[in-house]
FIMAR-376118 format. One record per residue (C-alpha): x, y, z; residue number from 0. Coordinates in steps of 0.2 Angstrom, whole numbers. Layout:
BEGIN
ATOM|X|Y|Z|NUM
...
END
This chain:
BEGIN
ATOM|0|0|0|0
ATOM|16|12|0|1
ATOM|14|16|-16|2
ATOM|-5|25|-14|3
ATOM|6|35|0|4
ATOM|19|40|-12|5
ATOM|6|47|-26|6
ATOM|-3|56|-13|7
ATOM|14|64|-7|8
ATOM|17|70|-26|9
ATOM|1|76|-26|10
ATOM|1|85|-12|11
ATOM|15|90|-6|12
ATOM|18|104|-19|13
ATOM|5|115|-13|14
ATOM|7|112|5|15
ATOM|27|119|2|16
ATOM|21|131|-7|17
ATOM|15|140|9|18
ATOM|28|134|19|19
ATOM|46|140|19|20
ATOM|61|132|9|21
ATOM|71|124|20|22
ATOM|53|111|23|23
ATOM|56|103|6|24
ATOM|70|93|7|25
ATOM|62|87|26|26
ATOM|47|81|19|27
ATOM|55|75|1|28
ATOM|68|64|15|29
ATOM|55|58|27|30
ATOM|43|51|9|31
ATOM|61|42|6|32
ATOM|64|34|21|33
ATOM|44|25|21|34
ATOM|45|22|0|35
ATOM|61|12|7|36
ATOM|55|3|22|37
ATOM|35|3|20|38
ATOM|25|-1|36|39
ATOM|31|-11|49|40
ATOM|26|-29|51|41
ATOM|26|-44|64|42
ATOM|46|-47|62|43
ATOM|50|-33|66|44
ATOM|55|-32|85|45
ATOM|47|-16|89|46
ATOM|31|-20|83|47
ATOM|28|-41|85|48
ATOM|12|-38|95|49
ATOM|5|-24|88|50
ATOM|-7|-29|73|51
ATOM|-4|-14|61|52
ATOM|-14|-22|45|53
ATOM|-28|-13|47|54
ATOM|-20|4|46|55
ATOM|-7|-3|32|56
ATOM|-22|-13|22|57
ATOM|-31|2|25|58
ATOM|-38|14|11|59
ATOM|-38|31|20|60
ATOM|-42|49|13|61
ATOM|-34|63|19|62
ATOM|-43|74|31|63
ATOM|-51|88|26|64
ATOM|-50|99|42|65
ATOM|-65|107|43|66
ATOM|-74|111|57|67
ATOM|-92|115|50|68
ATOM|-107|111|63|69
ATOM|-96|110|77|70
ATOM|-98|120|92|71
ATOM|-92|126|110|72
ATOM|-104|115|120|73
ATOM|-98|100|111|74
ATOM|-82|103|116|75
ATOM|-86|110|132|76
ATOM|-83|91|141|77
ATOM|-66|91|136|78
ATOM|-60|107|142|79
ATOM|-60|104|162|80
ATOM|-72|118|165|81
ATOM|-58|133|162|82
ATOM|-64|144|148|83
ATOM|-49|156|154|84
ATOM|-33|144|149|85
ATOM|-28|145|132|86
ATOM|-36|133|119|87
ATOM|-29|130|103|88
ATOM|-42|118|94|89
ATOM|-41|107|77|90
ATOM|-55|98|69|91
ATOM|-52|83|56|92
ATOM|-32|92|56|93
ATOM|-36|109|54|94
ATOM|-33|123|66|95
ATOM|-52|133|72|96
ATOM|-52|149|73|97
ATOM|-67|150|81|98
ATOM|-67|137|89|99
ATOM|-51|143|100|100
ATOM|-45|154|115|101
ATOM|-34|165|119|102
ATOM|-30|166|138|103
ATOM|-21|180|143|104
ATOM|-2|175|140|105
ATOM|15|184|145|106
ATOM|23|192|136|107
ATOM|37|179|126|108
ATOM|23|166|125|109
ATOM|17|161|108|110
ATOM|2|146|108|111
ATOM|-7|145|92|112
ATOM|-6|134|75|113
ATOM|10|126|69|114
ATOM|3|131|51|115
ATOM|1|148|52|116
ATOM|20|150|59|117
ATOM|26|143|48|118
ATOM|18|155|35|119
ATOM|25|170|46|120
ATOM|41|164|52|121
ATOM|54|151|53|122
ATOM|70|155|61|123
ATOM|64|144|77|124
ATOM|55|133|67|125
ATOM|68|128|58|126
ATOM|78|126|73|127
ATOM|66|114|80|128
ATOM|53|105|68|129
ATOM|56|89|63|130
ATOM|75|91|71|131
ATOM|71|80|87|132
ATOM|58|66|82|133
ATOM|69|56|71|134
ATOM|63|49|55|135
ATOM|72|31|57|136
ATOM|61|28|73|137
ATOM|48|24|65|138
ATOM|38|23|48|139
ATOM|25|30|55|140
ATOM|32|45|59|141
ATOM|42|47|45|142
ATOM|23|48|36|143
ATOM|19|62|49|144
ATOM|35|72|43|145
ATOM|32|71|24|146
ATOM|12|75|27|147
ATOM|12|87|43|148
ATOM|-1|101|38|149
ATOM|-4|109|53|150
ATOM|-4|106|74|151
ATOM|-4|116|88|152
ATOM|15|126|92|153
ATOM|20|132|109|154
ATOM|35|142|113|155
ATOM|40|150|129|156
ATOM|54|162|130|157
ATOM|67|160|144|158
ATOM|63|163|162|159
ATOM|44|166|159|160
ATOM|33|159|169|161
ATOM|17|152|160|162
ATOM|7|152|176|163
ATOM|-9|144|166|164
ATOM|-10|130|156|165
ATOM|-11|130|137|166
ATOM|-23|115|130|167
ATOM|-20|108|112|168
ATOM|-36|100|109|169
ATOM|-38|88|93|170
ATOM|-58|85|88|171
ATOM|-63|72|75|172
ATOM|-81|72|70|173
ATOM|-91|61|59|174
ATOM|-86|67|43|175
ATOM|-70|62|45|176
ATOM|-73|45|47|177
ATOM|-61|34|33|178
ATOM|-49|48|34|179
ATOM|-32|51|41|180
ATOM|-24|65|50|181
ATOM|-7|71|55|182
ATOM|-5|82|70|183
ATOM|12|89|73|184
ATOM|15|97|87|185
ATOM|31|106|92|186
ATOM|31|113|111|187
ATOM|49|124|114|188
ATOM|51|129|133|189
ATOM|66|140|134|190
ATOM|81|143|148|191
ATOM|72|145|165|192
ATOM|54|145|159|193
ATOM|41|134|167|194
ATOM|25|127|157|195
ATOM|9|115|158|196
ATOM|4|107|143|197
ATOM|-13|96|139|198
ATOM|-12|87|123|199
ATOM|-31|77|121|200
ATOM|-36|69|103|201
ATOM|-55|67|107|202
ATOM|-70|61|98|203
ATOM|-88|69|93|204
ATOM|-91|51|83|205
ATOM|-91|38|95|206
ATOM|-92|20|83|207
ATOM|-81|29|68|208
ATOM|-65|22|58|209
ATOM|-53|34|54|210
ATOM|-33|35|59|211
ATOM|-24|49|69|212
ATOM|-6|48|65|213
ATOM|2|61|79|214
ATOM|18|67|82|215
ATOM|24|79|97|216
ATOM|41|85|99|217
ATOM|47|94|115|218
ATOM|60|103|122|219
ATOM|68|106|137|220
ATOM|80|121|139|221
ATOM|90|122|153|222
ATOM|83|125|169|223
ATOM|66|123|163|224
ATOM|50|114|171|225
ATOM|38|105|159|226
ATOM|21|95|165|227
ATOM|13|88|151|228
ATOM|-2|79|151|229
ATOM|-9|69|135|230
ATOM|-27|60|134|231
ATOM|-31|50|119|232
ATOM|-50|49|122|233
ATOM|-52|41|102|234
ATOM|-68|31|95|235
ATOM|-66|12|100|236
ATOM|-64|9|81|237
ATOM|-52|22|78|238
ATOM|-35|20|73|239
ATOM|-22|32|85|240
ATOM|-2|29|82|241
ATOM|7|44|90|242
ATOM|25|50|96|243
ATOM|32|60|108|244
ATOM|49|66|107|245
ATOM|57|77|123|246
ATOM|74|84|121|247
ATOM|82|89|138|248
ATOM|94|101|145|249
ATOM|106|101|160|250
ATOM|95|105|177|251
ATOM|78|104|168|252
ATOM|63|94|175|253
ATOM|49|85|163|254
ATOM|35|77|171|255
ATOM|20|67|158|256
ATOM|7|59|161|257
ATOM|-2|50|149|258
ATOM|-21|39|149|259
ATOM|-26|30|136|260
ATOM|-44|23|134|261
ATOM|-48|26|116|262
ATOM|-45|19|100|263
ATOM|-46|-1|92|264
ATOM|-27|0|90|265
ATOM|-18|13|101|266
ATOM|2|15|100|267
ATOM|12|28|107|268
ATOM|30|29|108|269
ATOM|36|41|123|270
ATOM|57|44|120|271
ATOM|64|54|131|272
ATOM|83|59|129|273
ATOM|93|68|144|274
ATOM|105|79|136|275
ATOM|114|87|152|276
ATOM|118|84|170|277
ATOM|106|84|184|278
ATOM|90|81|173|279
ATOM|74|75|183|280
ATOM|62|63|171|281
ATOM|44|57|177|282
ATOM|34|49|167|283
ATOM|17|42|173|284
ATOM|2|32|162|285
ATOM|-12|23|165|286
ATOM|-20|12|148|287
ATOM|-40|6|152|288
ATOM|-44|-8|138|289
ATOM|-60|-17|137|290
ATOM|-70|-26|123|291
ATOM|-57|-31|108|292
ATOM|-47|-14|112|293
ATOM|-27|-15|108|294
ATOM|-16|-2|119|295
ATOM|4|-4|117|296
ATOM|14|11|126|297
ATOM|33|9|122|298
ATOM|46|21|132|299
ATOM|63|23|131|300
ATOM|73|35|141|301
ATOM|91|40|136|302
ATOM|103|44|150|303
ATOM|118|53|141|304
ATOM|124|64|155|305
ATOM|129|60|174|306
ATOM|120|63|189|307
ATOM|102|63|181|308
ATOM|85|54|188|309
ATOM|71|46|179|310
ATOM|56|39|186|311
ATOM|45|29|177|312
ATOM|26|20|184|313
ATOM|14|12|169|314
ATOM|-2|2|176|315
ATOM|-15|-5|163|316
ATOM|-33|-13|168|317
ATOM|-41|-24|154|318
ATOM|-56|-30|153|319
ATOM|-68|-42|140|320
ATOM|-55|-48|126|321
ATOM|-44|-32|126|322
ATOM|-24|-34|126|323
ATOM|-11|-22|130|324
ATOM|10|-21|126|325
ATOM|20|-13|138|326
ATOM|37|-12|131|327
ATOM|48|1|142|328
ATOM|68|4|139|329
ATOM|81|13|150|330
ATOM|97|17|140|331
ATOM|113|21|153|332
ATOM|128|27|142|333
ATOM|146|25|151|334
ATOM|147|43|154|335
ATOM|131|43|163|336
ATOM|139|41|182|337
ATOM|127|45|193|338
ATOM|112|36|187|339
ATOM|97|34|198|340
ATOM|83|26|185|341
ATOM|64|16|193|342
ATOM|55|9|179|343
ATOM|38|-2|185|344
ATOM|25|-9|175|345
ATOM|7|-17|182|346
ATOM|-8|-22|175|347
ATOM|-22|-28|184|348
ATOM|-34|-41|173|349
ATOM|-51|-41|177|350
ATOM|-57|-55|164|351
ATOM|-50|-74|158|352
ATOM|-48|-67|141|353
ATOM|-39|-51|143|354
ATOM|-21|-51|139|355
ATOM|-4|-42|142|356
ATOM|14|-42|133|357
ATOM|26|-34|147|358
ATOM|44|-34|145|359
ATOM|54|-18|155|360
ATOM|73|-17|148|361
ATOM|89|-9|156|362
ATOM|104|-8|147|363
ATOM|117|0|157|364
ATOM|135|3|154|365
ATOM|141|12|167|366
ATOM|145|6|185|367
ATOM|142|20|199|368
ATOM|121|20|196|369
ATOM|108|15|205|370
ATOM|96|5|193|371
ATOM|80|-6|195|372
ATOM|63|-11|183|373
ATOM|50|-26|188|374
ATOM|32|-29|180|375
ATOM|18|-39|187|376
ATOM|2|-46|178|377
ATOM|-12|-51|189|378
ATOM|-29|-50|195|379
ATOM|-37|-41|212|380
ATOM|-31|-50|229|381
ATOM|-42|-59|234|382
ATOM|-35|-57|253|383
ATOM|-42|-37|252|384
ATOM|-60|-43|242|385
ATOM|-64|-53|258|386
ATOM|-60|-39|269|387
ATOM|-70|-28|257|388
ATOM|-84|-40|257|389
ATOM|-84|-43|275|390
ATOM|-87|-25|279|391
ATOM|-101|-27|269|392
ATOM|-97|-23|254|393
ATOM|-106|-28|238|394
ATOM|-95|-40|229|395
ATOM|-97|-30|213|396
ATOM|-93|-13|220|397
ATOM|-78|-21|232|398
ATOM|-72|-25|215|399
ATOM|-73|-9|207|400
ATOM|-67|0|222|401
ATOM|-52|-9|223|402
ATOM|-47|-7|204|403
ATOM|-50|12|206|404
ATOM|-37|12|220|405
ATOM|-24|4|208|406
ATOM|-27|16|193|407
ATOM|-27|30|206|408
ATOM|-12|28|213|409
ATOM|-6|35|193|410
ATOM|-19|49|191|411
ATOM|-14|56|209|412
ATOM|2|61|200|413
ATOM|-4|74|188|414
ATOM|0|91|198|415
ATOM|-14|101|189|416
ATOM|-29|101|200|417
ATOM|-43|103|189|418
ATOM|-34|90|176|419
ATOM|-32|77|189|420
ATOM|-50|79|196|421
ATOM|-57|77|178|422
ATOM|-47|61|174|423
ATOM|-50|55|192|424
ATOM|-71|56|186|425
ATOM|-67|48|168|426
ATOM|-57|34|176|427
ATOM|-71|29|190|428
ATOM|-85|33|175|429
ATOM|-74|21|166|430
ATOM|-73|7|179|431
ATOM|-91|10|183|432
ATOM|-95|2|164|433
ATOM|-82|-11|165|434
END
């Protein structure tokens, strides 16, 4: 099917570097080379063995058209946690609103708006950045997203401002866009000393529709700086959602994510994280809820270049019906990297016979002075604390449900934004309750 992807690039491509500035052209003409050469990935390839991809690859998918026709503000008002006052940046079907959009009130060295139109009024930051960080050898996937990337939502923060509200990139698909495919990009720069929280949410108005989100994020960290990032891939059940999120890090900066997944028929996202400079702080957080025939697969892997840095990791999945999940989490420790002090921990809790998880933490470590740990479990509710439950009198059915909300909770206790951690603390419990 590479070859419909390659016709579609000559046919489109033209015009979209026709609005976009030179030094684009040979990005995108690089990235269409890389996936003419090695087309999508299949079952031997390590990194993707148990994640089913055919239906994207055997897929015939139109492009999105990106127009947010009939779509209004009470649709979206249950995605924005109830504070019209943070900035909102909002694309339908892969194109920026307007109308749709908000604009908080934002310092002064703070720029939060569409990718696109930046790149039609500058470039010098741009070019510094786009595409420079999220490599196109990681993947084929997002080598696509490189060699199509339209628009997506662009976040800059000047050094040592303080970005006291959060800004919220918010990705609607509606109806219409059922069959089609999308590729948000999203580039999120946090300067020297600056501070910054970031919600990334790919969200659904057409609960029951096919289409395929193909996202890439690429983040950096300046020195100094302090990033919380949240993304929440809320996708129809029968969607299609591969993404990628790239951070870049710099000596003495701090990057905390959090990340739930609970949408999509086939959900993928690959979290990289790369510490570029000494006494770097790396958290990341993510809860996966799977039921039905759902397929979630989080793969991490966190590159410690630089001596005396710390990285934290915690994934926990809860499956239900036939639904399977891959957890695949790496920590890379280069000799240089003295120092080290790296936690990586994967559960999952199975609340059915058929539900499934593929779990395999890595450490690959070539240094001697760190301090370096991983573990996994798989398993279902103990029974020892559903008896105690139960012989308080306890409902068997709610024990169970109040016992899987503390496991997922222990995750979504971590996000630092109030009003974001109460709203995902009501999806998950509204999740369980229908489990």
């Amino acid at each position: 099917m590479r070859e419909a992807y390659l016709q579609e690039f000559g046919l489109r491509v033209p015009l979209a570097t026709a609005q976009s500035p030179d030094w684009l052209e040979p990005v995108r003409q690089a990235a269409i080379d890389r996936f003419a050469a090695t087309g999508f990935p299949t079952a031997r390839d390590e990194e993707w063995r148990f994640t089913p991809v055919a239906p994207i690859a055997q897929g015939t998918w139109r492009q999105g058209a990106g127009s947010a026709a009939g779509v209004t503000r009470e649709q979206l008002a249950p995605f924005i946690f109830g504070h019209p006052e943070w900035t909102t940046v909002v694309f339908v079907n892969g194109g920026y609103s307007e109308a749709l959009s908000s604009a908080g009130p934002l310092p002064a060295g703070v720029r939060a708006g569409s990718l696109a139109e930046a790149l039609r009024a500058d470039g010098a930051m741009l070019e510094k950045h786009l595409a420079r960080h999220a490599s196109i050898e990681s993947s084929p996937f997002t080598a696509l997203s490189t060699a199509f990337m339209r628009d997506g939502g662009l976040l800059h923060v000047a050094a040592n401002t303080d970005l006291t509200l959060p800004v919220h990139l918010v990705f609607v698909t509606t109806r219409e866009a059922a069959g089609s495919v999308t590729y948000p990009r999203n580039l999120i720069v946090i300067e020297q000393g600056a501070r910054a929280s970031v919600i990334e949410s790919y969200v659904s108005l057409a609960e029951g529709a096919s289409y395929w989100t193909n996202a890439v994020t690429e983040v950096v960290a300046g020195a100094n700086s302090w990033i919380e990032h949240t993304r929440i891939q809320r996708e129809s059940e029968r969607a299609y959602h591969v993404g990628l999120t790239h951070v870049e890090q710099q000596r003495d900066s701090h990057y905390r994510s959090f990340t739930l997944a609970m949408g999509g028929a086939l959900a993928r996202h690959n979290l990289y994280a790369r510490l570029n400079g000494e006494n770097v702080e790396t958290l990341l957080y993510g809860l996966y809820l799977t039921r039905g025939d759902q397929m979630v697969d989080n793969h991490t892997a966190i590159h410690h270049d630089q001596p005396n840095c710390r990285s934290w990791e915690v994934y926990k999945g809860v499956l239900d019906g036939r639904s399977r999940a891959v957890f695949n989490g790496k920590v890379f420790v280069k000799p240089e990297a003295q120092k080290t002090d790296a936690k990586q921990t994967n559960r999952n809790l199975l609340l059915s016979d058929a539900a499934k998880v593929n779990t395999k933490p890595q450490l690959e470590i070539f240094a001697d002075d760190v301090k370096c740990t991983h573990g996994a479990t798989v398993g279902r509710l103990d029974e020892v604390a559903l008896f105690y439950a139960r012989s308080r009198g306890v409902p068997a059915e709610k024990a169970q449900r109040l016992l899987t909300y503390a496991f997922a909770a222990e995750v979504t206790a971590e996000v630092a934004l109030e009003p974001v951690r109460d709203e995902l603390d009501r999806l998950v419990r509204e999740r369980l309750g229908e489990m």
